[in-house]
N, C-alpha and C positions, 0 to 999 in steps of 0.2 A: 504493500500500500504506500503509496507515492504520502509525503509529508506536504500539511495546508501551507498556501504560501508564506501564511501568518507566521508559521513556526521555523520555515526556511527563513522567512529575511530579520527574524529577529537577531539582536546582536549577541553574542553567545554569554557575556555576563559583563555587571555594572558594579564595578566594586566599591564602597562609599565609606567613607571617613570624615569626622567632623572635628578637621583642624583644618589648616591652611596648607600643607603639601606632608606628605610621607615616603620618601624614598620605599618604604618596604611594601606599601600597597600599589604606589604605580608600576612596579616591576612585576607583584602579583597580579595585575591587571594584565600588562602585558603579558607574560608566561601563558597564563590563561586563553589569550586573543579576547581580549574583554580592552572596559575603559576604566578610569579612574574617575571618580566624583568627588570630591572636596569642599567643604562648607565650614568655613571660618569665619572667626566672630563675627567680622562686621564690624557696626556703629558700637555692639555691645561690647566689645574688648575683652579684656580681664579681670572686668572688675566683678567679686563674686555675686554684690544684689543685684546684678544684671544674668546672672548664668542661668534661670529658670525661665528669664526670657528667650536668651539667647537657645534654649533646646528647643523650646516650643516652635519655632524661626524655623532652626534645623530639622525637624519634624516635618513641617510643611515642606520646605526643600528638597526632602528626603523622598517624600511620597510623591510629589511630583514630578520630581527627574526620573525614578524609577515609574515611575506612569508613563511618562513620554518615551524614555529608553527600551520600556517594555522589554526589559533582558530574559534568556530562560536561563541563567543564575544568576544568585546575589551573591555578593562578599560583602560583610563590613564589618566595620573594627571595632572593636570594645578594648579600653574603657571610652565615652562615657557608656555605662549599659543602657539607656533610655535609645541610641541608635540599634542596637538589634533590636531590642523591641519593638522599633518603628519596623526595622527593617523584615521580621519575622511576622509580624502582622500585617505589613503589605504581600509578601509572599503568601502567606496563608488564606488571604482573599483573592490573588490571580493564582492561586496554585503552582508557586516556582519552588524549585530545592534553591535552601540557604545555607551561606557557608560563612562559619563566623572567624575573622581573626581575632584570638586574644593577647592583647600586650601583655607583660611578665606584669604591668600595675594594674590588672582587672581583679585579682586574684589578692596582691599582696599592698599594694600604696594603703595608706590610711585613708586618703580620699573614698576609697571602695571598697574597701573589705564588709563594710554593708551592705552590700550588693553581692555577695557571695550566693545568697541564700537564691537570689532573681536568675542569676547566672546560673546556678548550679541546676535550676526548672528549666532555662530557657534552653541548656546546651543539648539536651536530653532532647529536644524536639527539631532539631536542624540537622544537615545531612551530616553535616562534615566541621569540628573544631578544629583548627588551627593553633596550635602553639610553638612557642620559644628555646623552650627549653625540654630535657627528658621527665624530667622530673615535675611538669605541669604534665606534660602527657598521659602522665601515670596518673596523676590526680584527678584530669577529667574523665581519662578510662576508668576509670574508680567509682563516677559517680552515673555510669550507664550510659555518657555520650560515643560517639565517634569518633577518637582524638586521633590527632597527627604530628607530629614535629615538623615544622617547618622552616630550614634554616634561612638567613637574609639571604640576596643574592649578592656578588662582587659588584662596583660597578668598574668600568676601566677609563684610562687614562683620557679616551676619545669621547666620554662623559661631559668633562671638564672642562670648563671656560678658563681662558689662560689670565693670571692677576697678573699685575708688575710682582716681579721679582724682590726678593727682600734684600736690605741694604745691607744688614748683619742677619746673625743668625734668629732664627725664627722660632717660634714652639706655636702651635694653634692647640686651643681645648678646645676640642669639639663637642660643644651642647648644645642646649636647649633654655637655660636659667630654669630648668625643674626643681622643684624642692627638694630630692633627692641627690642635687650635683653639688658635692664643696666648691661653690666657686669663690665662695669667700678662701678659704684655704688656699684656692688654684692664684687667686689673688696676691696671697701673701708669699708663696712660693717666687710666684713674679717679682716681686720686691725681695728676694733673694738673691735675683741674677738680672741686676740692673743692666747689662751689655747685651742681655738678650729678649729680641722683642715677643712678648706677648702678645697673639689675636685668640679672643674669646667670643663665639657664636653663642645667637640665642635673643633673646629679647631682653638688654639692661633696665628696660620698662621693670622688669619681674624682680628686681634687686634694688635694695631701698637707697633712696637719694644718698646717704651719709656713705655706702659701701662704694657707691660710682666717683664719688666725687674725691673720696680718700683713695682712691686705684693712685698707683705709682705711675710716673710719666711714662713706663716701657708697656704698657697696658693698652691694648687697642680693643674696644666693645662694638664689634661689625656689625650688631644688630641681624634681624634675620634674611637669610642670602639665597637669592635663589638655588636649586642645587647645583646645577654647575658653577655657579660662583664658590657657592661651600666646596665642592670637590674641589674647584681651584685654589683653593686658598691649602687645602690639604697638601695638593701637589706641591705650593710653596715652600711651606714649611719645612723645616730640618727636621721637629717630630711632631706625632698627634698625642696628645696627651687628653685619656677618656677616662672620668672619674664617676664613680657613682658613690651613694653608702646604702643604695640597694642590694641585699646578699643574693638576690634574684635574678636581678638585672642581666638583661643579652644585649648590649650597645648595640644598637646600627653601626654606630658611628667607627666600632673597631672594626664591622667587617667591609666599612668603606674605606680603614685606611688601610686595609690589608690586601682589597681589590686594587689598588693604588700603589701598590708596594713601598709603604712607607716604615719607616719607624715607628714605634708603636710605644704606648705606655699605658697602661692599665691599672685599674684599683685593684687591689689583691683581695677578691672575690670567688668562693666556689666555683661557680659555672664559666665565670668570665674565663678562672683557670682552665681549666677543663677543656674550652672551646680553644683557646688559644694560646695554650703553655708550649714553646718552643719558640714561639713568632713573636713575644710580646715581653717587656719587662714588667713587673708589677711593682708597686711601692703601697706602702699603707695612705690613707687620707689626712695626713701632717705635713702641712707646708715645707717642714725641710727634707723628709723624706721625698714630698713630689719634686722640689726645686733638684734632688741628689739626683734622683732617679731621670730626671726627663737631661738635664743633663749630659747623664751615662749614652742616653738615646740620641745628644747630639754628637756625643764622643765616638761612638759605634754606630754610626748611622749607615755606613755602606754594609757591615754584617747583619744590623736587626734590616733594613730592605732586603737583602737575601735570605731572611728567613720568613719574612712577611710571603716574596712569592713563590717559596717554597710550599709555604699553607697554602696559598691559592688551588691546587689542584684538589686536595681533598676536599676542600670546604665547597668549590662548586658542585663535585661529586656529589657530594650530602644533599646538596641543593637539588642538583638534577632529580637526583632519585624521587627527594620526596616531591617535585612539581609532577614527576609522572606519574607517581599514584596519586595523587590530586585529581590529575585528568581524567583518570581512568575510573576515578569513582565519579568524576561528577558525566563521564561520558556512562556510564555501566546505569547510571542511576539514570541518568538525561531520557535512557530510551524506555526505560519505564513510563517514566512521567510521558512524555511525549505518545506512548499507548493509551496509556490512563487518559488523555488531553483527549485524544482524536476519536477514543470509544463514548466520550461522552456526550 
């Protein structure tokens, strides 16, 4: 039986996230043959008595795009969880399979771990979870969903928009100004090695006037970059230095400087270990430990790049593998639903 046109020209899936850009879903978008959808504040910002407005926004954005895109899958990201639930109750009324990703803080940020109990109903009823790490894998296989590991993808050098060059030696901390990132510490470490310049991503808006305005003059706050500008800034850099004091946490950001073949420096974290012990230096979260350590990574910086794209090979492998069982569930499952569609 030949497929309704309806279901040939639809677009194969619409992945949706409600920040302003994520490296890790427009690539699973891509992977997929699908698009990316994006919903960021807006007028509402960050300011928190604005955030009940700012979902409700998101809500209708959400249900409309996927109305017009009319995809036969969804992807979208948690946290915040009020976006699957939009996104699981538009599917559940056009009858699509959903597929949810979960960030390593849907589970563990203090932000949501009230929301454990919403998530832990909601994964139960979707085709396919997505997670970070082995050890969420286990946790949602635990509680009756469909889990999967999904590792970041690389991205490469041909990603990246070229910056000027640094005049001296460079260090970039690549974040976000999440609650979870020492950048105070990453700050004071910079005022450790005044000859060497500091760029720090992220939104300085999210860090209070006395911590910006006290930064030492080797301190540069790029604000947020588009990503090939971030990637570029990477490229520049002597090392990338990615800090969390999440024990959870799976950086993007290590496995873009390690698609990048950079130098590396890390928070001395479980999983962070685990993913990246051979390619990466770690130091604790103590200004002179980061100031020693990132340092070592200026010092060693043509060895730690050769061990960065030494990883490269395994770490895409992990990637590839789990994007094909991805596919293969949402293709295995696809032609169910598309019998179920066309008998009805």
């Amino acid at each position: 039986m030949a497929r309704p046109d309806w279901i040939v020209n639809q677009p194969l899936l619409s992945a949706v996230a409600w920040t302003k850009f994520q490296g890790r879903t427009n690539a699973l978008a891509a992977a997929l043959g699908g698009q990316a959808r994006f919903f960021g504040d807006g007028f509402t910002g960050h300011r928190l008595a604005a955030r009940p407005l700012a979902y409700v926004m998101k809500s209708f954005q959400t249900w409309n795009t996927l109305s017009r895109d009319n995809p036969r899958t969804v992807l979208v990201i948690t946290p915040p969880v009020f976006a699957p639930l939009v996104a699981w109750l538009w599917c559940l009324v056009h009858r699509r399979p959903l597929v949810v990703d979960c960030h390593t803080g849907a589970f563990h940020s203090p932000k949501w771990v009230w929301a454990r109990p919403i998530h832990r109903w909601l994964l139960r009823r979707v085709r396919v979870v997505l997670l970070h790490t082995a050890e969420l894998e286990a946790l949602v296989g635990s509680w009756g969903a469909r889990a999967l590991m999904v590792p970041d993808d690389l991205p490469q050098a041909g990603d990246a928009r070229a910056v000027p060059p640094a005049e001296r030696r460079r260090v970039l901390i690549a974040g976000s100004m999440d609650s979870n990132e020492p950048v105070v510490e990453a700050i004071e470490a910079a005022r450790l090695l005044p000859d060497i310049e500091f760029h720090i991503t992220g939104d300085p808006e999210l860090l209070m006037a006395k911590v910006r305005s006290g930064a030492p003059r080797n301190v540069l706050f790029t604000g947020f970059l588009a990503y090939p500008l971030f990637l570029g800034e990477m490229l520049a850099a002597d090392v990338v230095g990615v800090f969390s004091t999440d024990p959870r946490i799976m950086n993007r950001a290590a496995f873009e400087a390690v698609g990048l073949g950079r130098s590396l420096v890390l928070s001395d974290l479980p999983a962070l270990k685990e993913r990246f012990d051979g390619a990466a230096l770690f130091c604790s979260n103590e200004p002179d430990a980061m100031a020693q350590t990132l340092l070592q990574g200026i010092r060693d910086r043509a060895e730690m790049e050769r061990r960065s794209v030494a990883l490269q090979a395994r770490l895409r492998a992990q990637r590839d593998e789990a994007i094909a069982r991805l596919q293969s569930i949402i293709d295995e499952e696809g032609v169910v639903m598309w019998r179920h569609l066309s008998a009805s």
